[in-house]
C-alpha positions as CSV (number, residue, x, y, z in Angstrom):
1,X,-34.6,-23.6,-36.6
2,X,-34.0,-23.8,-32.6
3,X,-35.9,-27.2,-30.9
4,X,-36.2,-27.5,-27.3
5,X,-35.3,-31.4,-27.0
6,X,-35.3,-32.8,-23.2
7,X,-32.1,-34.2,-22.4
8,X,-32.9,-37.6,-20.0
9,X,-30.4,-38.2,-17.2
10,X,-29.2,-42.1,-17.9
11,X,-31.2,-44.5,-15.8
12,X,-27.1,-45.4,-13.5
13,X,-27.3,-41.4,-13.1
14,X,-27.6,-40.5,-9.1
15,X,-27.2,-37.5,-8.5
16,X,-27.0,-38.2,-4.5
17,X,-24.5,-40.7,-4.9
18,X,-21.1,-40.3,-3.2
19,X,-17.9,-40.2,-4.7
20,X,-14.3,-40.1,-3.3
21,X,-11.6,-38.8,-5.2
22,X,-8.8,-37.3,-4.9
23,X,-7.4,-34.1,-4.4
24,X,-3.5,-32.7,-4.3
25,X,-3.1,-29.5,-2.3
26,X,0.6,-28.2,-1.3
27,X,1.9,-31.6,-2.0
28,X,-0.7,-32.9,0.4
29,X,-3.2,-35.8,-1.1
30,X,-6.2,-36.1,0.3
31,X,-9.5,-38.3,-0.3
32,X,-12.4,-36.1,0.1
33,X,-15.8,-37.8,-0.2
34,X,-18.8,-36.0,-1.9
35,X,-22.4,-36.2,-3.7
36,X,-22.3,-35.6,-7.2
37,X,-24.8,-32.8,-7.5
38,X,-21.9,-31.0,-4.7
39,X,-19.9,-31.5,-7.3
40,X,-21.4,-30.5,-10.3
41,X,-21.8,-27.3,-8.9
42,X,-18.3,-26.7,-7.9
43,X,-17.4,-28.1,-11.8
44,X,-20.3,-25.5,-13.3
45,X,-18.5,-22.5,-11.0
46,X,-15.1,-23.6,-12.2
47,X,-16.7,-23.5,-15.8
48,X,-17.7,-19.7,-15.3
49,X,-14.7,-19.0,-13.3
50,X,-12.8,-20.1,-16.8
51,X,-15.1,-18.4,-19.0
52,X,-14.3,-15.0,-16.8
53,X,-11.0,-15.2,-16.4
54,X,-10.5,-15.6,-20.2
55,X,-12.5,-12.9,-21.0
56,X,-10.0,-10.6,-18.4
57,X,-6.8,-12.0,-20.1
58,X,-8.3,-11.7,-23.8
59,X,-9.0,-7.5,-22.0
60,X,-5.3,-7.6,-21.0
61,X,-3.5,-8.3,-24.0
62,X,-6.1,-6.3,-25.9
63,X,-4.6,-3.3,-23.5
64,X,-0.9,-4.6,-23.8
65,X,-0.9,-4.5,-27.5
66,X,-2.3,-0.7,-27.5
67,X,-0.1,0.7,-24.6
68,X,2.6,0.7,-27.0
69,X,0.9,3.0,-29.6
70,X,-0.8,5.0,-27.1
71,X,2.9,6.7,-25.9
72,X,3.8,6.7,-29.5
73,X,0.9,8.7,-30.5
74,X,0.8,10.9,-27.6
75,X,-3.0,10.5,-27.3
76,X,-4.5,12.6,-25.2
77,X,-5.8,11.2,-21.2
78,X,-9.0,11.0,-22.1
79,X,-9.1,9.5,-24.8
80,X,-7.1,6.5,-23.4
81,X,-9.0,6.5,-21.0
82,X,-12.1,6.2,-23.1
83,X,-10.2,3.3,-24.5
84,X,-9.5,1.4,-22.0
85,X,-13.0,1.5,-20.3
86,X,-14.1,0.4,-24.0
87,X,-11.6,-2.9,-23.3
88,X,-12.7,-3.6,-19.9
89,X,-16.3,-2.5,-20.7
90,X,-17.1,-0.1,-17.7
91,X,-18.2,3.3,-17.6
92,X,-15.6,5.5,-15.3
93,X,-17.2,8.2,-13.7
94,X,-16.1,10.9,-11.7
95,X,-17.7,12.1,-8.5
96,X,-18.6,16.3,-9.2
97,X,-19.2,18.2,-5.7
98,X,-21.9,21.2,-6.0
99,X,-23.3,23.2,-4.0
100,X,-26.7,25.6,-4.9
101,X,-28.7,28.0,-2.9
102,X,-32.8,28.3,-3.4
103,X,-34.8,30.2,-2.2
104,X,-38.8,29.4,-1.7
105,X,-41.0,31.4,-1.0
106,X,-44.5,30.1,-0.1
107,X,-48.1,30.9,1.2
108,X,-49.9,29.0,4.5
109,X,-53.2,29.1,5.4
110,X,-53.4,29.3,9.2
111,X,-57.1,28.8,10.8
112,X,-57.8,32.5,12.5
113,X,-58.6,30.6,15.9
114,X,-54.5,29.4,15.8
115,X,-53.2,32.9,14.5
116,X,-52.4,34.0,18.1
117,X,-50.3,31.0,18.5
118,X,-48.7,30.1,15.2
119,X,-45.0,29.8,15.1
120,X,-44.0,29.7,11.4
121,X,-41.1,27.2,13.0
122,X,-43.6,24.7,13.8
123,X,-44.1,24.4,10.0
124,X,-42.5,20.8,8.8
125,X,-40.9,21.6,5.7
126,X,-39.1,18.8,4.0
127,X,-37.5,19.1,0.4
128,X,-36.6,16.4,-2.3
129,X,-33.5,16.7,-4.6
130,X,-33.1,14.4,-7.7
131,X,-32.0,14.6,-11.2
132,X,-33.9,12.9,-14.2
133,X,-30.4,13.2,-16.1
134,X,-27.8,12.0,-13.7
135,X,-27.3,9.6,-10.8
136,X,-27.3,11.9,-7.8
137,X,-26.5,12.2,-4.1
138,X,-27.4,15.3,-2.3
139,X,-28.2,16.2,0.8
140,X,-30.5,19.5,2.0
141,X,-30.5,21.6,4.9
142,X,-32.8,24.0,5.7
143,X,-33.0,27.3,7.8
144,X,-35.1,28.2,10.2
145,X,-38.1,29.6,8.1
146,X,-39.1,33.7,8.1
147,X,-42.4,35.4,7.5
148,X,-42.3,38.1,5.1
């Protein structure tokens, strides 16, 4: 069973209080001075940063050890492929180019009084392309319009 105790901060526990310590760069020591709460964050990034960059090693010598059976085998491309997104857990994609022709045909009403004037150019016609199936990019152009 999970309980949600509070943790209490000890009563010495200042979270605005300043510490120097020190810090070897290059060979170069300095003293840098800074609150704690500065540097619990930069401790808590430096915990993730860990956590990450042991998950990308544990990936790498996941890959390492299968390279080896992969030329043995003689797998096929995509099916190492498929692997190796499996090990770095990513979904490769690969961009398709297509190109379509429509053609729409449609009926406008045109008061009788405008008739004389109407110029079916004049019509704003705008079209929306999207996929329920896929992420898509595509882009329409449209010809000047015709009466039939």
């Amino acid at each position: 069973m999970e309980t949600n105790e509070i943790v209490q901060a000890p009563e010495h526990y200042n979270p605005n209080q300043l510490v120097t310590y020190k810090v070897i760069s290059d060979g170069n020591v300095t003293y840098p001075t800074s609150k704690v709460v500065d540097l619990e964050w930069v401790l808590d990034n430096a915990r993730r940063t860990d956590n990450s960059l042991s998950a990308l090693r544990n990936s790498i010598s996941n890959l390492e050890d299968k390279l080896a059976g992969w030329i043995e085998d003689e797998e096929s491309a995509e099916s190492i492929v498929s692997q190796i997104c499996d090990i770095f857990g990513f979904n490769a994609t690969k961009e398709v180019e297509f190109e379509c022709i429509a053609r729409i045909t449609g009926h406008i009403n045109v008061p009788l009084s405008e008739i004389a004037s109407f110029d079916i150019n004049d019509v704003d016609l705008s079209i929306d392309i999207n996929s329920y199936s896929h992420d898509i990019e595509a882009d329409a152009e449209i010809e000047p319009l015709e009466m039939l």
